[in-house]
MARVO-708488 format. One record per residue (C-alpha): residue number from 1; x, y, z; residue in three letters. Coordinates in steps of 0.001 Angstrom, whole numbers, plus 500000, padded with zeros to 6 digits. Layout:
// MARVO-708488
<site><num>NUM</num><east>X</east><north>Y</north><up>Z</up><residu>ala</residu></site>
...
***
This chain:
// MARVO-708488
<site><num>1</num><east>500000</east><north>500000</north><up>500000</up><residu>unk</residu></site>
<site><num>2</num><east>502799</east><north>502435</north><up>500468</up><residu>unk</residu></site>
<site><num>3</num><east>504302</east><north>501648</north><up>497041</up><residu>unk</residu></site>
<site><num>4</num><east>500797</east><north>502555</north><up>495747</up><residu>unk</residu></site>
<site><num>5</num><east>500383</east><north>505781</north><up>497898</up><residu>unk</residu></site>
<site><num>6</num><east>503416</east><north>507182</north><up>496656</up><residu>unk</residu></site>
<site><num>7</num><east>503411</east><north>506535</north><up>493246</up><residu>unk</residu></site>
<site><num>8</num><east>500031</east><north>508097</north><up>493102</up><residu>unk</residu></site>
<site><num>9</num><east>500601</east><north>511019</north><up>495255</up><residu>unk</residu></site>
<site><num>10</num><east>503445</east><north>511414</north><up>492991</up><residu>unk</residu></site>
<site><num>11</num><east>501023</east><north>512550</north><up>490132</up><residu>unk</residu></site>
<site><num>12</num><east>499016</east><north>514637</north><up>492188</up><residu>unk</residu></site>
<site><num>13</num><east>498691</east><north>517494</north><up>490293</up><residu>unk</residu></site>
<site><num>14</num><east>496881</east><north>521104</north><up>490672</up><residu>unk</residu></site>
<site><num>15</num><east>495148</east><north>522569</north><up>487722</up><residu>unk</residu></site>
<site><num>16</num><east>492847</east><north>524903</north><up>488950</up><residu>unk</residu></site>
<site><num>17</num><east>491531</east><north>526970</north><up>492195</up><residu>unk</residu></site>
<site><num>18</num><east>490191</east><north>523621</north><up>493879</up><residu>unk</residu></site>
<site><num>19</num><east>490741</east><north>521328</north><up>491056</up><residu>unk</residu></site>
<site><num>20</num><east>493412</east><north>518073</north><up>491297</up><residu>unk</residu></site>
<site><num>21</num><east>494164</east><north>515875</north><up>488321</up><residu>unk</residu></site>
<site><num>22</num><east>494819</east><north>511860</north><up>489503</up><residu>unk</residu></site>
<site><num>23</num><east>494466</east><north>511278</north><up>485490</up><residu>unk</residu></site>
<site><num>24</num><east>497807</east><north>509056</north><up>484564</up><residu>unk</residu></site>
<site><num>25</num><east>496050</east><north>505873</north><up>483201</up><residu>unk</residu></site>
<site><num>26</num><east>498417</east><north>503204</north><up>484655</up><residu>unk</residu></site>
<site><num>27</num><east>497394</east><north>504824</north><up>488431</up><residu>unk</residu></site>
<site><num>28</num><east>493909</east><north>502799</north><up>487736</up><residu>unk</residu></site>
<site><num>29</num><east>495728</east><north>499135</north><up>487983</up><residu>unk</residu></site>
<site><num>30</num><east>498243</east><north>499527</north><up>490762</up><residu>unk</residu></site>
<site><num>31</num><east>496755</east><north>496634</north><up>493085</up><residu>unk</residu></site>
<site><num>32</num><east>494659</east><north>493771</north><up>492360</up><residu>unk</residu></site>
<site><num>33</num><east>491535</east><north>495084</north><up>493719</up><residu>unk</residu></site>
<site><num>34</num><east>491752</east><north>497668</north><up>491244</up><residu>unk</residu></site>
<site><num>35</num><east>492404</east><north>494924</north><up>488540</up><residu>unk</residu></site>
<site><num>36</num><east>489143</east><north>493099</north><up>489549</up><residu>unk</residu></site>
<site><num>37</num><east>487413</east><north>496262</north><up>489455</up><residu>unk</residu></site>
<site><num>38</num><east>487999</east><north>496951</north><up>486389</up><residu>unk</residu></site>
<site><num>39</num><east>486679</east><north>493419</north><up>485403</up><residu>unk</residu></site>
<site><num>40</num><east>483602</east><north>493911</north><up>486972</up><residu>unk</residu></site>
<site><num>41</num><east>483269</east><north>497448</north><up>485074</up><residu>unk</residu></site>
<site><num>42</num><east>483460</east><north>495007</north><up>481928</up><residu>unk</residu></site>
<site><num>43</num><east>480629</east><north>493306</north><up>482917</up><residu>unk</residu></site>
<site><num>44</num><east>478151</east><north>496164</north><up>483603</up><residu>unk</residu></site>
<site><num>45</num><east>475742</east><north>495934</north><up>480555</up><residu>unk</residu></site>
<site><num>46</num><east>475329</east><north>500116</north><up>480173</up><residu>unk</residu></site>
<site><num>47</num><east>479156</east><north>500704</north><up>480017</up><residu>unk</residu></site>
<site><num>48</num><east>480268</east><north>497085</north><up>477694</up><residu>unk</residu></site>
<site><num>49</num><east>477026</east><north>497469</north><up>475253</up><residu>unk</residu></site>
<site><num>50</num><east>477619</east><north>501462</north><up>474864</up><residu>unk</residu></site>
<site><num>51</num><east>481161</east><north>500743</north><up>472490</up><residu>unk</residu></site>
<site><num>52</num><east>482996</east><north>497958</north><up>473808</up><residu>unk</residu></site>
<site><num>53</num><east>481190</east><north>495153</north><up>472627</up><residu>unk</residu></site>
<site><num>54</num><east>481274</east><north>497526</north><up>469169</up><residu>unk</residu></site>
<site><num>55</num><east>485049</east><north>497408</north><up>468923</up><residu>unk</residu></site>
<site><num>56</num><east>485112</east><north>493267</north><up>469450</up><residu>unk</residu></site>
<site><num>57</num><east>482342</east><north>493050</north><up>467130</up><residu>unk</residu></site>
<site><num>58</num><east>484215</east><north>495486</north><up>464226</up><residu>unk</residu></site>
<site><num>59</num><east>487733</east><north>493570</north><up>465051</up><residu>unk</residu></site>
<site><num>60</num><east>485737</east><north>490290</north><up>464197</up><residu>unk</residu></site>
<site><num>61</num><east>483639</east><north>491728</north><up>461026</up><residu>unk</residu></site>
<site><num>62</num><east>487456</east><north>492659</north><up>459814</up><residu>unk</residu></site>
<site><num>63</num><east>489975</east><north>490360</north><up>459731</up><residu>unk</residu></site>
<site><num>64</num><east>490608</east><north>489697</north><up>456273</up><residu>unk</residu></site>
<site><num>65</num><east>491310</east><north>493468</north><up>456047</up><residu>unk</residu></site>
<site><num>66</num><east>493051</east><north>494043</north><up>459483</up><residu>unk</residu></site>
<site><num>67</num><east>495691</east><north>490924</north><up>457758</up><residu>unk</residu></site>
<site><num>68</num><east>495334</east><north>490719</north><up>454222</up><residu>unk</residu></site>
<site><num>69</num><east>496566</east><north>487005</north><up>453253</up><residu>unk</residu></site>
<site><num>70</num><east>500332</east><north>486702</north><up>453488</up><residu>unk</residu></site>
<site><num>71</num><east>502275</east><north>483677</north><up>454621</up><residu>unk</residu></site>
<site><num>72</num><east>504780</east><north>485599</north><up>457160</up><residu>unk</residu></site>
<site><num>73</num><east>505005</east><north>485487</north><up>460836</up><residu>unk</residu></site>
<site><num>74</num><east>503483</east><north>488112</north><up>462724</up><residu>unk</residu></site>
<site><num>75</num><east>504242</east><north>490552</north><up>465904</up><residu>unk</residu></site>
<site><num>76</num><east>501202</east><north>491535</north><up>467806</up><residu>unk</residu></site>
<site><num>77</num><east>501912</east><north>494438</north><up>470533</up><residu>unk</residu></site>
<site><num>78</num><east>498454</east><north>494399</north><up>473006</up><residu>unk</residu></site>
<site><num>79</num><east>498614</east><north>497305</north><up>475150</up><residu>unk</residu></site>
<site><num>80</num><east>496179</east><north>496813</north><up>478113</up><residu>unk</residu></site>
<site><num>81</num><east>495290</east><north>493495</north><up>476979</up><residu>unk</residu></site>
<site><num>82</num><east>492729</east><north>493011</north><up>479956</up><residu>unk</residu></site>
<site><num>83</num><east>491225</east><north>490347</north><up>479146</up><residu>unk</residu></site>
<site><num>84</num><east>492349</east><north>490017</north><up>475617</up><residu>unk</residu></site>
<site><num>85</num><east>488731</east><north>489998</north><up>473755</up><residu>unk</residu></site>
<site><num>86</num><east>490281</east><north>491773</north><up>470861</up><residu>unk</residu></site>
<site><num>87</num><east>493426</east><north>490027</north><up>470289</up><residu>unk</residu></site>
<site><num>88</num><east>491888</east><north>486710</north><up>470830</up><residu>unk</residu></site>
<site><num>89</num><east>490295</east><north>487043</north><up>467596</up><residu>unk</residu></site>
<site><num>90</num><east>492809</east><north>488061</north><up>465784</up><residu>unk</residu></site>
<site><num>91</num><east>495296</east><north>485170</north><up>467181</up><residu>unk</residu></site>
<site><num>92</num><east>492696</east><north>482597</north><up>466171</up><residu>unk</residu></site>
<site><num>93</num><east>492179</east><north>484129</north><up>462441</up><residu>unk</residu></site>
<site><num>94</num><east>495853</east><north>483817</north><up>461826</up><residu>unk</residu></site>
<site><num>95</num><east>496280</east><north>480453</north><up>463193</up><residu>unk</residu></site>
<site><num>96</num><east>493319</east><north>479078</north><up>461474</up><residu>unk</residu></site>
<site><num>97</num><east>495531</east><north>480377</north><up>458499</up><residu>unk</residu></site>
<site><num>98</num><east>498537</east><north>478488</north><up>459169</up><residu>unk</residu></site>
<site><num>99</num><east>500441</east><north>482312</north><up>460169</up><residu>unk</residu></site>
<site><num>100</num><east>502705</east><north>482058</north><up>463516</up><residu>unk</residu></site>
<site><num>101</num><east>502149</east><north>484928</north><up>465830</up><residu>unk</residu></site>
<site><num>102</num><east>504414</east><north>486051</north><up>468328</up><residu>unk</residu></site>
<site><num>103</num><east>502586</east><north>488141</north><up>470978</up><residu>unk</residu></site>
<site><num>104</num><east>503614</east><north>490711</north><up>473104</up><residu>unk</residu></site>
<site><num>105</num><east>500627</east><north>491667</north><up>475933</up><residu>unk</residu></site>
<site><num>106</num><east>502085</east><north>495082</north><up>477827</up><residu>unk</residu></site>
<site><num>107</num><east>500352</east><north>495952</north><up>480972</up><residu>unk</residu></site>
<site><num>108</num><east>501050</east><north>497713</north><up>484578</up><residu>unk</residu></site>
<site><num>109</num><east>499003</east><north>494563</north><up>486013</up><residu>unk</residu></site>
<site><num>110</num><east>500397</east><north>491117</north><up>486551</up><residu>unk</residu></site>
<site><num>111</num><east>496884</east><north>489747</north><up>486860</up><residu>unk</residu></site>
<site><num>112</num><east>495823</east><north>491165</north><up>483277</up><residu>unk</residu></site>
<site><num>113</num><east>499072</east><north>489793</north><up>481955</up><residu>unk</residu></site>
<site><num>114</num><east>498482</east><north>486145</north><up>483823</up><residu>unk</residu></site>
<site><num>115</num><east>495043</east><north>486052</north><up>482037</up><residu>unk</residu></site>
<site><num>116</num><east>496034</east><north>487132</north><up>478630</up><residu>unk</residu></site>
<site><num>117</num><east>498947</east><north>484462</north><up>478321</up><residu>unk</residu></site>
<site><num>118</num><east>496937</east><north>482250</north><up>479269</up><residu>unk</residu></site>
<site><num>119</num><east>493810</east><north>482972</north><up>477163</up><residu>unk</residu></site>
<site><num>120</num><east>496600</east><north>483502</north><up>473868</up><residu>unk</residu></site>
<site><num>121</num><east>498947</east><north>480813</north><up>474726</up><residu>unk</residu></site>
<site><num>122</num><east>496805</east><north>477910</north><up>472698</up><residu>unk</residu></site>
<site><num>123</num><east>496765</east><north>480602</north><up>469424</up><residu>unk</residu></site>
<site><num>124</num><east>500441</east><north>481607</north><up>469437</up><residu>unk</residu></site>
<site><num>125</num><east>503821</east><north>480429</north><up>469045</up><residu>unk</residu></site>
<site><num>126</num><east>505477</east><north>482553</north><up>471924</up><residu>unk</residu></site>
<site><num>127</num><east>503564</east><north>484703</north><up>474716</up><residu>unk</residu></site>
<site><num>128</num><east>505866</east><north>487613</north><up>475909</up><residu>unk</residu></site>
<site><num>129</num><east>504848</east><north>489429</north><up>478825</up><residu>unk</residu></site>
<site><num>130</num><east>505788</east><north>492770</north><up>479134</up><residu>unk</residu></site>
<site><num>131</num><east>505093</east><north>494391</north><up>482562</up><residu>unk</residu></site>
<site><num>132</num><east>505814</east><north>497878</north><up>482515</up><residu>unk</residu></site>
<site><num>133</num><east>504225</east><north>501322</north><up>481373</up><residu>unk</residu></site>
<site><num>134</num><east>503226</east><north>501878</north><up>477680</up><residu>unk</residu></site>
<site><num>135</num><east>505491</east><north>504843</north><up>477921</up><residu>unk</residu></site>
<site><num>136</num><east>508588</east><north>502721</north><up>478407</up><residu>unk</residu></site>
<site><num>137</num><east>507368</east><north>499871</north><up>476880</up><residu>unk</residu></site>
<site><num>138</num><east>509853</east><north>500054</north><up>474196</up><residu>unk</residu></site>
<site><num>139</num><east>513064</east><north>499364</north><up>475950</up><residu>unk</residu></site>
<site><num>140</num><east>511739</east><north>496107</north><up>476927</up><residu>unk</residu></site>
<site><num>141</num><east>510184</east><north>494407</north><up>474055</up><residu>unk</residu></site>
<site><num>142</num><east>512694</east><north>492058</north><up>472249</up><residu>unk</residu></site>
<site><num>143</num><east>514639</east><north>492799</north><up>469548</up><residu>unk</residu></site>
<site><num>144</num><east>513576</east><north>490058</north><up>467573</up><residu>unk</residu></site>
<site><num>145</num><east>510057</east><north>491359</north><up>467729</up><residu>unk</residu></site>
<site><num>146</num><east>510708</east><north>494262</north><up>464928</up><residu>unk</residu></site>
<site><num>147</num><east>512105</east><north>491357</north><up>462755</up><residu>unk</residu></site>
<site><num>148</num><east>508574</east><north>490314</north><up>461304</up><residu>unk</residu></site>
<site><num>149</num><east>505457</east><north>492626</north><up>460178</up><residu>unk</residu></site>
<site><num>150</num><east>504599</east><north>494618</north><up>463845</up><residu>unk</residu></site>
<site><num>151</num><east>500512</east><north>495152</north><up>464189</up><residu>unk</residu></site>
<site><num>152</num><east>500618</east><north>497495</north><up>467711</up><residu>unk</residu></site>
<site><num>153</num><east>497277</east><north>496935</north><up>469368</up><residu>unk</residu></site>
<site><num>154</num><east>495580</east><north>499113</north><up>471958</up><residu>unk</residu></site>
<site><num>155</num><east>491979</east><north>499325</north><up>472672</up><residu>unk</residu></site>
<site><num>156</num><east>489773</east><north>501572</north><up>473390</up><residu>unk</residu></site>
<site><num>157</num><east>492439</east><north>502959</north><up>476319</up><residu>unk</residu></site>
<site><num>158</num><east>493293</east><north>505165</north><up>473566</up><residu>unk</residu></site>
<site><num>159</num><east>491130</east><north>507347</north><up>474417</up><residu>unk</residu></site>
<site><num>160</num><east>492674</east><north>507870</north><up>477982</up><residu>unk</residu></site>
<site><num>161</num><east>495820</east><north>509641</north><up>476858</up><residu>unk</residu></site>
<site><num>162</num><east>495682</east><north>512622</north><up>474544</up><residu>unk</residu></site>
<site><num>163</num><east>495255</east><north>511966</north><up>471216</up><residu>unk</residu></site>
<site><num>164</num><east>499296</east><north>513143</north><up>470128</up><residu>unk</residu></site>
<site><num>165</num><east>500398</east><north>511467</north><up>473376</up><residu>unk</residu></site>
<site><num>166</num><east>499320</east><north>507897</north><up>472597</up><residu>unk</residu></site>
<site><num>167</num><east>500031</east><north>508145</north><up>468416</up><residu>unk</residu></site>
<site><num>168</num><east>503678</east><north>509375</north><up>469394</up><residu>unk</residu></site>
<site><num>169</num><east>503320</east><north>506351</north><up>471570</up><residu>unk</residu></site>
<site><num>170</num><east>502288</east><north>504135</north><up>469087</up><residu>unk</residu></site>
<site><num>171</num><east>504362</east><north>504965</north><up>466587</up><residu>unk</residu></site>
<site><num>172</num><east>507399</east><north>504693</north><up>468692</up><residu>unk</residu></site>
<site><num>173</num><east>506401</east><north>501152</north><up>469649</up><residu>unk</residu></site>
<site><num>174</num><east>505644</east><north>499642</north><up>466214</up><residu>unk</residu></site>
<site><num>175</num><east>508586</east><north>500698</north><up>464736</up><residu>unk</residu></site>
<site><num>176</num><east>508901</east><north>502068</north><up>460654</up><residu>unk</residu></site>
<site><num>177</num><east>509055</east><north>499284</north><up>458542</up><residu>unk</residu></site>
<site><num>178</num><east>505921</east><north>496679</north><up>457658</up><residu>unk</residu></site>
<site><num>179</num><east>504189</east><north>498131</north><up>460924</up><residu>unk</residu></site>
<site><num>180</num><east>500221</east><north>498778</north><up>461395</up><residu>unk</residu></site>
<site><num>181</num><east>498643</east><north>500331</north><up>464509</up><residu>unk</residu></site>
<site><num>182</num><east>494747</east><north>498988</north><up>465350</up><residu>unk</residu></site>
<site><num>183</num><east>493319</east><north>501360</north><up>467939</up><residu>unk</residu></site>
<site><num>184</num><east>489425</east><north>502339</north><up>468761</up><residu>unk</residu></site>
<site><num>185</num><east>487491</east><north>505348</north><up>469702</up><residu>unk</residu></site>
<site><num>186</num><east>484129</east><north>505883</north><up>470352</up><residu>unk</residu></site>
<site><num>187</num><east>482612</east><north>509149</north><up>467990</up><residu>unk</residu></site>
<site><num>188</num><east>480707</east><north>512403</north><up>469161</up><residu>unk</residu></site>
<site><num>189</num><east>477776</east><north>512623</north><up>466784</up><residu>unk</residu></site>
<site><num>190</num><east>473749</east><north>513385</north><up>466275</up><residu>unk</residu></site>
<site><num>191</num><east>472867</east><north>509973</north><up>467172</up><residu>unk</residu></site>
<site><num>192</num><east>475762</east><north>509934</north><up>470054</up><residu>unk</residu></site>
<site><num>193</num><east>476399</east><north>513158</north><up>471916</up><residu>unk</residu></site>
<site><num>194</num><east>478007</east><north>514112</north><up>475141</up><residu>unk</residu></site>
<site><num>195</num><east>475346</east><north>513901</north><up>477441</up><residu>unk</residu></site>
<site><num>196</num><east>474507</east><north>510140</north><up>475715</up><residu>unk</residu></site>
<site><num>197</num><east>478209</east><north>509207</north><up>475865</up><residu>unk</residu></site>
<site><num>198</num><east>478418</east><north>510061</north><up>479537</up><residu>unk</residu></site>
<site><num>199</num><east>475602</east><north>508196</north><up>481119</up><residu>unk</residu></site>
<site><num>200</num><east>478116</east><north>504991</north><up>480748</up><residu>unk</residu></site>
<site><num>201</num><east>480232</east><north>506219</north><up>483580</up><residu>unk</residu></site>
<site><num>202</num><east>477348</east><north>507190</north><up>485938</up><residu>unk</residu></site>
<site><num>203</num><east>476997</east><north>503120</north><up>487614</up><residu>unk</residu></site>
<site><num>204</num><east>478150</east><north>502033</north><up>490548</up><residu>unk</residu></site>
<site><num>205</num><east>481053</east><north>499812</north><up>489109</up><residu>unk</residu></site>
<site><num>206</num><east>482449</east><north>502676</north><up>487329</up><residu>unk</residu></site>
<site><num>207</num><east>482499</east><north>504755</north><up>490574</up><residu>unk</residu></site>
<site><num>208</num><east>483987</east><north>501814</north><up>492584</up><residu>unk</residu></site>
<site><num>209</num><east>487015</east><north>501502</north><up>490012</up><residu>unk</residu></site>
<site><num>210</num><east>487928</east><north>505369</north><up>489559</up><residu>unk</residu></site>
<site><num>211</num><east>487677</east><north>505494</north><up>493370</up><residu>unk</residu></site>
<site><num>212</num><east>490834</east><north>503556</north><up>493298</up><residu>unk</residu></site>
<site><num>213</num><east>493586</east><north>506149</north><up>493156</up><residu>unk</residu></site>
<site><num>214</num><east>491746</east><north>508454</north><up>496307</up><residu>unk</residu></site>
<site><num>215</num><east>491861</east><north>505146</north><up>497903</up><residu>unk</residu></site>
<site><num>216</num><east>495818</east><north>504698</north><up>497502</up><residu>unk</residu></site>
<site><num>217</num><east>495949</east><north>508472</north><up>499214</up><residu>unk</residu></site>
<site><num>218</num><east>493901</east><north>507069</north><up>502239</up><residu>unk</residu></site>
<site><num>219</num><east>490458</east><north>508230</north><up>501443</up><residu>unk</residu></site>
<site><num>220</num><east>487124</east><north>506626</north><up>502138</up><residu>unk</residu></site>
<site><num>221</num><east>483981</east><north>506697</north><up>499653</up><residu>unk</residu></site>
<site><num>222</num><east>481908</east><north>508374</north><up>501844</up><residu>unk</residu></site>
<site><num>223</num><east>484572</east><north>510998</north><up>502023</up><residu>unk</residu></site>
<site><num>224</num><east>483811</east><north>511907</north><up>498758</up><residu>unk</residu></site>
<site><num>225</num><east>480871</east><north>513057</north><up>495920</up><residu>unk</residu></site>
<site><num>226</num><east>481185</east><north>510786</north><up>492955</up><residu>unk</residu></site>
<site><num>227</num><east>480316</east><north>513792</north><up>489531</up><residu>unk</residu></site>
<site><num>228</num><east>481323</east><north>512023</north><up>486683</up><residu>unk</residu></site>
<site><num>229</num><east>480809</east><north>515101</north><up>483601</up><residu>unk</residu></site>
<site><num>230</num><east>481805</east><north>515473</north><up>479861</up><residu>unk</residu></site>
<site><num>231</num><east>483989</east><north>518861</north><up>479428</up><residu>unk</residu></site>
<site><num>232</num><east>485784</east><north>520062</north><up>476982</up><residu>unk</residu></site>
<site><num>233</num><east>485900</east><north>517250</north><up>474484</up><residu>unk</residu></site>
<site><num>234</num><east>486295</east><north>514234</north><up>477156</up><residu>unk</residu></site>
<site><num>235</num><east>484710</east><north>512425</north><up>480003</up><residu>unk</residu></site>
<site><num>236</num><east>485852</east><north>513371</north><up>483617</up><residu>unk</residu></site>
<site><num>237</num><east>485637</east><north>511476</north><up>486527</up><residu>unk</residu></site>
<site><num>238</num><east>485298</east><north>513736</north><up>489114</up><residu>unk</residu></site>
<site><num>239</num><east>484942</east><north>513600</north><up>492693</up><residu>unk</residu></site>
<site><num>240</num><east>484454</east><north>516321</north><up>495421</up><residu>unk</residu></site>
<site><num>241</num><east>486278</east><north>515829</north><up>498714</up><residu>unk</residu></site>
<site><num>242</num><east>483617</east><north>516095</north><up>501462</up><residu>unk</residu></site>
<site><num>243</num><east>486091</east><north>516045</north><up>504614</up><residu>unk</residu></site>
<site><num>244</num><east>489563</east><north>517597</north><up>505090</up><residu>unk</residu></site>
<site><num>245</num><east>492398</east><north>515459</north><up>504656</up><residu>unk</residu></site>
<site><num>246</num><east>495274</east><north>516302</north><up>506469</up><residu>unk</residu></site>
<site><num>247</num><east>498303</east><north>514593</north><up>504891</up><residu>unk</residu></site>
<site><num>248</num><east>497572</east><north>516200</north><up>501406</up><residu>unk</residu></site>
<site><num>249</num><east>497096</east><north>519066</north><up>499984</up><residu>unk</residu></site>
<site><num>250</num><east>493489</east><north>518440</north><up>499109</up><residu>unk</residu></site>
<site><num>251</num><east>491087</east><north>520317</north><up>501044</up><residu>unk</residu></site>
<site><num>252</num><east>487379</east><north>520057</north><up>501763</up><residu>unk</residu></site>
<site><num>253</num><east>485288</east><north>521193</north><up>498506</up><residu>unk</residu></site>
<site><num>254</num><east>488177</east><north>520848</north><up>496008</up><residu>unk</residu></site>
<site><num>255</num><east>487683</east><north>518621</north><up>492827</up><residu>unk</residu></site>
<site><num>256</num><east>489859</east><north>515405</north><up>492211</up><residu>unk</residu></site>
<site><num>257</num><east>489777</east><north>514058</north><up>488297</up><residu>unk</residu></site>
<site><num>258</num><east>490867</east><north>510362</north><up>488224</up><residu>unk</residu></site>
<site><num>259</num><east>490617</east><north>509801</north><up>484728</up><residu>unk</residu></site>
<site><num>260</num><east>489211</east><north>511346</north><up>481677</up><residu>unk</residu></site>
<site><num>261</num><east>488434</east><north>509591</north><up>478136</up><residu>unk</residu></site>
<site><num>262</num><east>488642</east><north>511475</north><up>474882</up><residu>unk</residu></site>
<site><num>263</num><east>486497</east><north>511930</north><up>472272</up><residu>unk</residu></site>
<site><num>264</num><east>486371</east><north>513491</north><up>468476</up><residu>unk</residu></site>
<site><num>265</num><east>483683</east><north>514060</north><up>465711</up><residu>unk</residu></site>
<site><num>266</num><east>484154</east><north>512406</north><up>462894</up><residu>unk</residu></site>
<site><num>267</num><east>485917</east><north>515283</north><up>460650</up><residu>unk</residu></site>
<site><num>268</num><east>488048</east><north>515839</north><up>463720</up><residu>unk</residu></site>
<site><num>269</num><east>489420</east><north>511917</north><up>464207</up><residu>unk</residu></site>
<site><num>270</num><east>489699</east><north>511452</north><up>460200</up><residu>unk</residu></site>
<site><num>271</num><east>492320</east><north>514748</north><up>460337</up><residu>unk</residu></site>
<site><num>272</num><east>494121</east><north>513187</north><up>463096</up><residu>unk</residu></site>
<site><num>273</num><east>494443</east><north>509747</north><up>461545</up><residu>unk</residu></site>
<site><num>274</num><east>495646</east><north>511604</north><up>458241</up><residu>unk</residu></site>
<site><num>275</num><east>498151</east><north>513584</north><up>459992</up><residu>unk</residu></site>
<site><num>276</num><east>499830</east><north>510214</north><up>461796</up><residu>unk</residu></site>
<site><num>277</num><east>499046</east><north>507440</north><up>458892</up><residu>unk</residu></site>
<site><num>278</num><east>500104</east><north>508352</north><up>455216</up><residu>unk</residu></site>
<site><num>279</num><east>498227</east><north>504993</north><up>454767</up><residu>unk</residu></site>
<site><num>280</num><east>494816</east><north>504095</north><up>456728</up><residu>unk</residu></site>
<site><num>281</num><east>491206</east><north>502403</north><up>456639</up><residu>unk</residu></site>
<site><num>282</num><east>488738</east><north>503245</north><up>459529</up><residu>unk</residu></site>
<site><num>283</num><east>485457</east><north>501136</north><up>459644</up><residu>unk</residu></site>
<site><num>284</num><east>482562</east><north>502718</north><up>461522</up><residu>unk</residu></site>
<site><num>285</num><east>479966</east><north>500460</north><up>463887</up><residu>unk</residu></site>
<site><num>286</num><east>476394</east><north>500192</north><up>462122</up><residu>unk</residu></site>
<site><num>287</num><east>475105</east><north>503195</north><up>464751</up><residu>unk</residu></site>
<site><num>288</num><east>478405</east><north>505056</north><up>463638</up><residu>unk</residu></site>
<site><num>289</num><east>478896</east><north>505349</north><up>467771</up><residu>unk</residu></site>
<site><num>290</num><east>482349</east><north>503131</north><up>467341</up><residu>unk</residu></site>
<site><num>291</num><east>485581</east><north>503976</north><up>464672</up><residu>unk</residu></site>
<site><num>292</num><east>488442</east><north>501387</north><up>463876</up><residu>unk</residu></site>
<site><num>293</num><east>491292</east><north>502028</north><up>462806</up><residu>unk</residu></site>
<site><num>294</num><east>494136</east><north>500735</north><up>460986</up><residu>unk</residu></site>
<site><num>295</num><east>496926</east><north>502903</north><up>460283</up><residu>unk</residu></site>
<site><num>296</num><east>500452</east><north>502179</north><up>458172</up><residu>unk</residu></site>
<site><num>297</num><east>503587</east><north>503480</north><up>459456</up><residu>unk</residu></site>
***
């Protein structure tokens, strides 16, 4: 519990009069309970139907296309595999075909990487875990890694991080030669718009997994009010401290973001794919709510 106090409190950051930002993605999985919590997140019906089931369900409807046929071995880089619902299908296509996939699952959680080796063990020909940030992720994937065709996979935590900070990220981690990035976002529209997109993160799973980080800095939930609101282009999960807290800074009636999630139109994501991908094909969900991508380095 210390480890995780400091390492959170060492992201505490002020951004306004009474407003604290907690938002560094990895400071969600720091502990097994936060791990579970995040499972049982996947499981509420109001957050997994609103664009996650979407993504699995566009990743599946696009295999051919993700891997056009080719006989080569393949690198597949899973970023927060989770459980890995989106890379599973992909390791099965390519098996089916007879392709050899080498697979790389990168993740701040040893549980998430225990379940995704095991889930993608029976579909590949070498599981490599990789525990350690997405931001330094590089210096510890193999070598031998960047000698086949490199698809870099990441969910929809993409929208977690700034849109330049994760596509610097992405790019940087597939490497420049025969490399493809998959990612996911879910789209701002008529038929989907901010005050739709943020009834997902109003349950009582949602609140119980972004409570995590106040919990490393010794709070209790009924220290706090849970306001989860969409500003300024992305989802915050805000709570307001109710009590004083006397070994932070924090005070009574200041603001604490623990994570926020990004989202674009659709003019705005298409210019931000064309400015990263000279080469890229985005399919859209059948309610338009959900974008894939795959870009070419």
């Amino acid at each position: 519990m210390n480890h995780c106090f400091e390492e959170t409190k060492r992201f505490l950051k002020k951004v306004a009069p009474m407003t604290w930002e907690l938002t560094e993605p990895h400071l969600l999985y720091l502990d097994e309970k936060q791990s579970a919590d995040y499972l049982q997140v996947m499981q509420d019906q109001n957050y997994s139907q609103t664009f996650h089931n979407d993504t699995v369900g566009l990743i599946e409807n696009h295999l051919e296309e993700l891997f056009p046929n080719q006989k080569t071995e393949v690198s597949l880089i899973d970023l927060g595999p989770g459980y890995p619902d989106k890379s599973l299908p992909m390791a099965k296509f390519l098996k089916k075909r007879g392709q050899n996939v080498f697979y790389y699952p990168v993740d701040v959680s040893l549980k998430y990487l225990s379940i995704a080796e095991h889930e993608m063990f029976p579909y590949c020909e070498r599981v490599t875990p990789i525990h350690s940030l997405f931001e330094i992720a590089h210096q510890k994937i193999p070598t031998d890694a960047y000698t086949r065709p490199v698809y870099t996979l990441i969910g929809l935590t993409f929208m977690n991080f700034p849109s330049k900070t994760i596509l610097n990220l992405l790019t940087k981690l597939s490497g420049t030669k025969n490399s493809f990035v998959i990612f996911a976002s879910e789209m701002i529209s008529i038929n989907n718009p901010p005050e739709k997109i943020i009834e997902a993160y109003r349950g009582p799973a949602m609140q119980t997994f972004t409570f995590g980080p106040l919990r490393h800095l010794g709070l209790g939930e009924d220290q706090v009010i849970f306001t989860p609101i969409f500003s300024k282009q992305r989802v915050e999960i805000r709570f307001v401290i109710k009590k004083m807290i006397n070994h932070l800074p924090i005070q009574k009636g200041d603001t604490v973001i623990t994570a926020v999630s990004y989202r674009y139109t659709e003019n705005e994501f298409i210019r931000l794919v064309k400015h990263y991908f000279h080469e890229y094909k985005i399919w859209y969900s059948a309610d338009d709510k959900t974008a894939l991508v795959k870009g070419y380095l």
